[in-house]
C-alpha positions, 0 to 999 in steps of 0.5 A: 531509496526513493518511498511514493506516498499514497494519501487516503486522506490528510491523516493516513498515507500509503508508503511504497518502496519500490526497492524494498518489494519482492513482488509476492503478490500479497497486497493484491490478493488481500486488498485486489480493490486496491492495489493493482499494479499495472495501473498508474497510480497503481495504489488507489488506498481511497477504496478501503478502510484504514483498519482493511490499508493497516492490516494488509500492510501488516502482511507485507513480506518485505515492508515494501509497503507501510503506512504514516498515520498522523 
C-alpha cells in the first residue's frame, strides 16, 4: 500500500492511502477548501487549520486519510 504525504507544515502531515478509499465524498464535503480530487496534488492541507485537517480525517469511512503529527 503505497500512502502520499501531504505536509501542512514540518510538524503535521496528511496521509492518503489510495487503496484504502472508498471515495464517499466526506473529505470534500467537510473540508471543499481543501480537498479537491481532480487536482494535482488534489490535498492542499495548508488551507486549514490542523484542529479543522484532525476532525475531518476523524470522519474519514475508510481511514484512507489519516494524519502523522509530531
Amino acid at each position: 500500500m503505497e500512502t502520499k504525504r501531504y505536509p501542512k507544515n514540518e510538524n503535521f502531515t496528511v496521509l492518503w492511502t489510495a487503496s484504502r478509499c472508498i471515495h464517499s465524498g466526506i473529505c470534500v464535503k467537510l473540508l471543499p477548501e481543501v480537498y479537491h480530487p481532480k487536482d494535482k496534488p488534489w490535498v492542499l492541507p495548508e488551507n486549514a487549520e490542523i484542529e479543522e485537517l484532525k476532525a475531518q480525517i476523524h470522519n474519514c469511512p475508510s481511514r484512507a486519510l489519516e494524519y502523522e503529527e509530531l
